[in-house]
C-alpha positions in Angstrom: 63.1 129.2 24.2 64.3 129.0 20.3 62.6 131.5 17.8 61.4 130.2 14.5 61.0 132.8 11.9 59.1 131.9 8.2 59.1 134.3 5.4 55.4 135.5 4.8 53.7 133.8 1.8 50.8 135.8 0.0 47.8 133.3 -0.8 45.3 134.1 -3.5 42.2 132.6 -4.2 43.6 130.3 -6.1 46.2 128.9 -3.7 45.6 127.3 -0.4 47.5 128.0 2.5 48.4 123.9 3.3 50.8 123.8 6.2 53.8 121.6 5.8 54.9 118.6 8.1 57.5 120.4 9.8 55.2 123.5 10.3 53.0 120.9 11.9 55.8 119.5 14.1 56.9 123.0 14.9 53.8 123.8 16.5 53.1 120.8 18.0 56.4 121.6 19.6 55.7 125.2 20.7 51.6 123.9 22.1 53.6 121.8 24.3 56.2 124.0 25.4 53.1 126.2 26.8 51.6 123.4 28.6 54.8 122.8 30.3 55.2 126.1 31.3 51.5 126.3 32.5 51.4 122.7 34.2 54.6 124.0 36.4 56.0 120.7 37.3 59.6 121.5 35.1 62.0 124.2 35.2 61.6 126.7 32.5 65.1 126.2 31.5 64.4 122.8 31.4 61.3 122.5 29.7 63.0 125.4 26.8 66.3 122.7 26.5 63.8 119.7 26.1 61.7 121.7 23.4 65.6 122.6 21.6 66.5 119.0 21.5 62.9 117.3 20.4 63.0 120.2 17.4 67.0 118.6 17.0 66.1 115.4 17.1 63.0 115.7 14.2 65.5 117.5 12.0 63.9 121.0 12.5 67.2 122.1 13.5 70.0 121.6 12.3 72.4 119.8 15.1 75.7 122.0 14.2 73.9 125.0 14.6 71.4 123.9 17.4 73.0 126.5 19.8 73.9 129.2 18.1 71.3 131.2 19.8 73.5 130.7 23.1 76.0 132.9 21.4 73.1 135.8 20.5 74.3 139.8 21.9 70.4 139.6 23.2 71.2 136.3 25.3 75.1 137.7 26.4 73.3 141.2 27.0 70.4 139.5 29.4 72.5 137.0 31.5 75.1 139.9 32.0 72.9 142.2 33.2 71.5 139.8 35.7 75.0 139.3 37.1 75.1 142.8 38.0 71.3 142.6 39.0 72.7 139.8 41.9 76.0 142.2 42.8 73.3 145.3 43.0 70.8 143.2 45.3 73.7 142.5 48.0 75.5 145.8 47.9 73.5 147.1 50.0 71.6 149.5 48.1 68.3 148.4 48.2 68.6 148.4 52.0 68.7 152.6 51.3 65.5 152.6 49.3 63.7 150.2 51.6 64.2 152.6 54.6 63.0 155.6 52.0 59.8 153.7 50.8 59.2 152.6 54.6 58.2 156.3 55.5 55.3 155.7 53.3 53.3 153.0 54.8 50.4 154.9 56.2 49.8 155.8 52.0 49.7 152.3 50.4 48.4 154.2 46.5 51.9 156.5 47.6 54.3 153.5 48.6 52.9 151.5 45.5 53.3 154.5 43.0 57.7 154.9 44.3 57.9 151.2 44.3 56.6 150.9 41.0 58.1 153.8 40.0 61.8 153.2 40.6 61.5 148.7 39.4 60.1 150.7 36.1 62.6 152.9 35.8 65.4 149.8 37.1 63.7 147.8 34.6 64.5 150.4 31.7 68.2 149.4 32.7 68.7 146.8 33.3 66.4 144.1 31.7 62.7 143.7 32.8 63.7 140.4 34.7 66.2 141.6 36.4 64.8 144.4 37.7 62.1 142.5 38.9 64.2 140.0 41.2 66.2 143.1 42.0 63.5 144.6 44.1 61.9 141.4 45.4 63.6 141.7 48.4 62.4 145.1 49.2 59.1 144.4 47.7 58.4 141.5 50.3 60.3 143.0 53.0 57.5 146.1 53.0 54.4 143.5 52.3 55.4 141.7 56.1 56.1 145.4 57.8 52.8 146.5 57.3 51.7 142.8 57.6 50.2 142.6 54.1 49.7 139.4 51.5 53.2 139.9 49.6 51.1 139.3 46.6 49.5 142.8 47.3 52.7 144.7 46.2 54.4 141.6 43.8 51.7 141.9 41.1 51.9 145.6 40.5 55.8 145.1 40.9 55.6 142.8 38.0 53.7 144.6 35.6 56.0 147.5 36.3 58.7 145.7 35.2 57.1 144.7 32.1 56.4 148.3 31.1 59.7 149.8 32.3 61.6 147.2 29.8 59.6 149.3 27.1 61.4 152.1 27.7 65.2 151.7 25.9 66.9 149.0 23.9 68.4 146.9 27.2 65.2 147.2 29.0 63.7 143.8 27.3 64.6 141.0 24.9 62.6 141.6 21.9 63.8 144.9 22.0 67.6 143.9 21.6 66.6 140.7 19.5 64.5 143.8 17.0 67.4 145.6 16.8 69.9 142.8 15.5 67.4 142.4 12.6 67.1 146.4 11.8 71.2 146.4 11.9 71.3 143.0 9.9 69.0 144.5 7.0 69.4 148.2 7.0 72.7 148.0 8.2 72.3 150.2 11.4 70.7 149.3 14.8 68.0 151.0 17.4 70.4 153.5 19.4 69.9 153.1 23.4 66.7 155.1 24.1 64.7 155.2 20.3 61.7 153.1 22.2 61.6 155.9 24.7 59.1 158.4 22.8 55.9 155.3 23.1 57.6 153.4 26.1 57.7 156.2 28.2 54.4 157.2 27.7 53.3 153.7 28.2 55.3 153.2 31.4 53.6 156.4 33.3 50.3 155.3 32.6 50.8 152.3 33.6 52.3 153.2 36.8 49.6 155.5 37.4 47.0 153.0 37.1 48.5 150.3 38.8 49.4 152.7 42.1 46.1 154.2 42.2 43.6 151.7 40.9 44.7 148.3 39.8 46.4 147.2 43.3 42.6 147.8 44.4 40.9 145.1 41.8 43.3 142.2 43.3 42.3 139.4 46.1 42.1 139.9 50.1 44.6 137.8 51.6 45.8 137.5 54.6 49.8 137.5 55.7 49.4 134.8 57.7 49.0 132.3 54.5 52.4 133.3 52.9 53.9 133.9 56.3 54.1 130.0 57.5 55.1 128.7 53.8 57.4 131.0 53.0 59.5 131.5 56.2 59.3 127.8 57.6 62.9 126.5 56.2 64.5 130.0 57.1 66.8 129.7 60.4 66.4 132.1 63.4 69.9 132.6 64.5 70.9 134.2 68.0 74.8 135.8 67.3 76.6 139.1 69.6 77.2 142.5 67.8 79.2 145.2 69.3 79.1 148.6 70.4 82.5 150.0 68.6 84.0 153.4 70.0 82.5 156.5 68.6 79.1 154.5 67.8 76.5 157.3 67.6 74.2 154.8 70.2 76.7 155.2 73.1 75.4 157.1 75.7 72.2 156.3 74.6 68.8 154.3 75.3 68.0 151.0 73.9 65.0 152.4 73.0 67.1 153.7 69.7 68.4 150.3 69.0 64.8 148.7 69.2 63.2 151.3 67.2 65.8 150.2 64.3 64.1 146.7 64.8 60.3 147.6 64.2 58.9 145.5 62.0 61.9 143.2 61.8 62.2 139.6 63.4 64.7 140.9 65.5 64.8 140.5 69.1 67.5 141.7 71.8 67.9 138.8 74.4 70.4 140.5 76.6 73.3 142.9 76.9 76.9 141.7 78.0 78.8 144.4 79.8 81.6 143.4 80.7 81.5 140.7 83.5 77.9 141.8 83.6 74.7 140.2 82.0 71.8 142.2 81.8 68.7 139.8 81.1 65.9 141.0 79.0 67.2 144.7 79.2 64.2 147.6 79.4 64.3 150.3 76.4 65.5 152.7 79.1 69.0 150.7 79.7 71.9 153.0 78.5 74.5 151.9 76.1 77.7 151.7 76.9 81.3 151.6 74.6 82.0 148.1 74.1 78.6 146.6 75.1 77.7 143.4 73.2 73.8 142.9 72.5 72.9 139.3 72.0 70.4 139.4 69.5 68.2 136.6 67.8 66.7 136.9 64.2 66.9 136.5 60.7 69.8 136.5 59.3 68.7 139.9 56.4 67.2 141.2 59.3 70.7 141.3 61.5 72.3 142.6 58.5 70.2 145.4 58.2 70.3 146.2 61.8 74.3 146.3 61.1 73.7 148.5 58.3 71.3 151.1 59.6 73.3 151.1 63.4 76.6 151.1 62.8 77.2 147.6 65.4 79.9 145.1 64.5 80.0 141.6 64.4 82.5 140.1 67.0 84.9 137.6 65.6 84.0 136.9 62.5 87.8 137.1 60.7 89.6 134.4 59.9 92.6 133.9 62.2 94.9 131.1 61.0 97.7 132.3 58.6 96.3 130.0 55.8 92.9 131.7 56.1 93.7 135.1 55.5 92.4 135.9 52.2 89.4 137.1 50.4 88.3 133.3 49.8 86.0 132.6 52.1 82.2 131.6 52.5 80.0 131.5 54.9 77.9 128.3 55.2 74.9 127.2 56.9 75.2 123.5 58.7 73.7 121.3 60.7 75.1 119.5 63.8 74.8 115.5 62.9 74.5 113.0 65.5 77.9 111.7 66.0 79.7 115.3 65.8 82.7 115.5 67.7 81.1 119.6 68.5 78.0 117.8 70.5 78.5 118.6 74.1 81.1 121.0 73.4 81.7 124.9 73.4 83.2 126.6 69.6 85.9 127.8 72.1 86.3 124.5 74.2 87.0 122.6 70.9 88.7 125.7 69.5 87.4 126.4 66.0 89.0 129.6 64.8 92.5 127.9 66.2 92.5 124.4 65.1 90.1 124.2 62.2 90.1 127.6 60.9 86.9 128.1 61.2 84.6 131.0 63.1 81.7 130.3 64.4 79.2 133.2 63.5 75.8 132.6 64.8 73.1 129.6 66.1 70.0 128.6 65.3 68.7 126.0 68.1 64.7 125.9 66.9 62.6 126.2 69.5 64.5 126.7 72.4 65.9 130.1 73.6 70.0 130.3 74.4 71.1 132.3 76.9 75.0 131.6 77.1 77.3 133.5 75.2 77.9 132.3 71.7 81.1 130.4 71.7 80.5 129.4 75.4 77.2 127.6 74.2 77.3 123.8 74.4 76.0 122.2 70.6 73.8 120.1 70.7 72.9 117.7 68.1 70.2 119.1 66.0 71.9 122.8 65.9 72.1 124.9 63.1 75.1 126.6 62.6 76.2 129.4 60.1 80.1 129.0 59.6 82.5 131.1 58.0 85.8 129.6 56.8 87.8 129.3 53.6 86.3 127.4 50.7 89.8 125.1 50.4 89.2 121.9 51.6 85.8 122.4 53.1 84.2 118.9 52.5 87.1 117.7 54.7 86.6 120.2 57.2 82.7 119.3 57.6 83.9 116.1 57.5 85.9 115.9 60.4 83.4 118.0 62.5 80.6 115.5 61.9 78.6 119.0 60.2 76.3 118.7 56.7 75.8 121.3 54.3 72.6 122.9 54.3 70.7 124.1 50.9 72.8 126.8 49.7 71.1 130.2 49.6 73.2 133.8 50.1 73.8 135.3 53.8 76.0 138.6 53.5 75.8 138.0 57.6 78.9 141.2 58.6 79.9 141.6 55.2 81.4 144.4 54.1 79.6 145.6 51.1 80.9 147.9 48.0 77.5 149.3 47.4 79.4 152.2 45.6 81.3 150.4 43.7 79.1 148.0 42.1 76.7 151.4 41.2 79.5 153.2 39.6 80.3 150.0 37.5 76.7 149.9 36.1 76.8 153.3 35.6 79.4 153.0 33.7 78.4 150.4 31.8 75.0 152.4 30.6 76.5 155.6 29.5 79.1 153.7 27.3 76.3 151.9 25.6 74.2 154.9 25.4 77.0 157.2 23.6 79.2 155.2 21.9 79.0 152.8 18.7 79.9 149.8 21.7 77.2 146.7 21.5 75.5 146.4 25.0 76.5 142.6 25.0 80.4 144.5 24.7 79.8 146.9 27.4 77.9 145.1 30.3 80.1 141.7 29.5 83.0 143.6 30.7 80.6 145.4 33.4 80.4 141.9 35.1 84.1 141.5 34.8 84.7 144.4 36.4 
């Protein structure tokens, strides 16, 4: 959303503060803005672009310079930032702190107070917003274990974030939009953590208060409300993992395996031993080397069970010669009615071979399968999360008689460089924080890294 910025006028008794037409127009501009943003019908992107070209188009601003503020460090700062907010959420880090802040169920003020705690402290970091959708995962993800309203935990969650970005220059707009104006006029800007003295101070209050008493003061819901709404479009896939040598379960009960699954839609259908199927296996059966569990659930919630157990996806590497690369995607479709796959098995029509693609998992709503997963006969109807190489993949649907569901991310047996991406940031922060480098400089070539 554009600034406008007016030098201050002094008016004495003898002058009268008259606003000008294109004060009017400006404001007329900005009141609707807000009642765009408050009627919620448009994107905000959207609705900030419309307000950009109706302040063009009256001659407010002038069109050669109508997007310069595109090219501002605070805008090249934010979106960068957000990039490495996305690489962070899918590294497989958060899956460590949501195991941590798990112990702490039985002590909601507790849990709250860490949660809050660490999205400030994120939010000093790595900008307020993306903080925030950094831990929305983990923040939802405890709401449903102790079967909560998410709204219970998002609202202190929020606020968090807005104190946290207090804290140093990155942490919020204003703060790096403040400082191009102090380095513009006096000819030096706000070093990394000069807001720290009075953010800091804010942030812990507010922490406090919101662990201990404001989560308190918001509305009784029930879990069930957000539960259907939010989770209706999201598959329920049924896919094999495998018991690789060394795995610490072998030798062991199910009873391990299931406790990993507590509170997670999860479920194991069966265990494949061999030439042996055990049905709806007891907590008691033993795990063997080289066992595959059939197991049916969401797709985050059969990554984190990878994560936390050690299991391993079965087949899910591209075979042909083509193929072999790092540019691949995995991509949720649905069966259509005249599919050539309808009736047939992903190793009857041979997938991997033919079409160089692997079929990962099924989703078949309503109906349990029982088959092993590339012995199940599609039906028309079936969900189906692919992986296979991004070159000609509209052809490759094609030809299978598949369409493209929405896109939304499934890291479903992906390697993850959790490491990697935290050294990067790292990185990124102490350059900015002890060097003369602009944060737009520094996390710009953070995301290229």
């Amino acid at each position: 959303m554009p600034f406008f910025c007016y030098n201050a006028k002094i008016v004495t008794n003898t002058q009268q503060a008259d606003m000008t037409t294109e004060q009017y127009l400006i404001t007329g501009i900005l009141i609707g803005t807000l009642l765009l943003f408050i009627w919620d019908k448009w994107r905000y992107d959207i609705v900030a672009m419309l307000a950009l070209v109706v302040a063009t188009l009256l001659g407010l601003v002038p069109q050669d310079t109508m997007f310069d503020g595109f090219g501002h460090p605070a805008v090249i700062t934010v979106a960068s930032i957000l990039v490495i907010s996305y690489a962070l959420q899918y590294s497989g880090a958060l899956e460590i702190v949501a195991n941590w802040l798990r112990r702490f169920a039985r002590h909601p003020s507790i849990q709250i107070f860490l949660l809050t705690g660490l999205v400030a402290i994120a939010s000093g970091f790595m900008n307020n917003v993306g903080a925030l959708a950094l831990f929305l995962p983990v923040t939802i993800a405890l709401a449903k274990r102790k079967k909560a309203h998410p709204g219970s935990m998002l609202m202190p969650v929020s606020f968090a974030s807005l104190l946290g970005g207090t804290i140093t220059l990155i942490g919020t707009p204003p703060n790096i939009i403040i400082s191009g104006y102090r380095e513009k006029y006096h000819h030096e800007p706000f070093a990394m953590f000069d807001f720290m003295p009075v953010g800091l101070a804010v942030t812990v209050i507010g922490v406090i208060y919101l662990s201990f008493i404001g989560w308190r003061f918001l509305p009784k819901r029930s879990a069930e409300e957000s539960e259907e709404k939010s989770l209706a479009a999201a598959s329920e896939y049924m896919t094999e993992l495998r018991i690789p040598a060394e795995n610490k379960y072998i030798n062991r009960s199910l009873f391990r395996i299931l406790k990993l699954c507590e509170g997670e839609a999860v479920n194991i259908l069966s265990i494949i031993r061999g030439q042996r199927r055990i049905l709806a296996p007891t907590q008691y059966e033993i795990l063997r080397e080289d066992d595959l569990l059939v197991v049916e659930g969401q797709p985050d919630a059969i990554q984190q069970l990878i994560d936390d157990s050690g299991l391993q996806m079965i087949d899910v590497k591209i075979d042909t010669d083509e193929l072999v690369s790092e540019d691949v995607t995995i991509i949720e479709v649905i069966v259509g009615p005249d599919s050539m796959l309808i009736g047939r098995s992903a190793s009857g029509v041979q997938l991997s071979a033919n079409h160089g693609v692997n079929l990962m998992a099924i989703s078949r709503r309503g109906q349990s399968i029982r088959q092993r997963l590339h012995r199940t006969l599609i039906r028309a109807g079936d969900v189906l999360l692919l992986q296979t190489g991004e070159d000609s993949l509209g052809e490759k649907l094609e030809f299978l008689g598949c369409l493209p569901l929405a896109t939304r991310h499934i890291a479903l047996g992906k390697v993850r460089k959790m490491w990697t991406t935290i050294a990067i940031f790292s990185i990124a922060i102490l350059i900015t924080s002890f060097t003369s480098l602009s944060s737009a400089l520094t996390f710009t070539a953070a995301v290229g890294a």
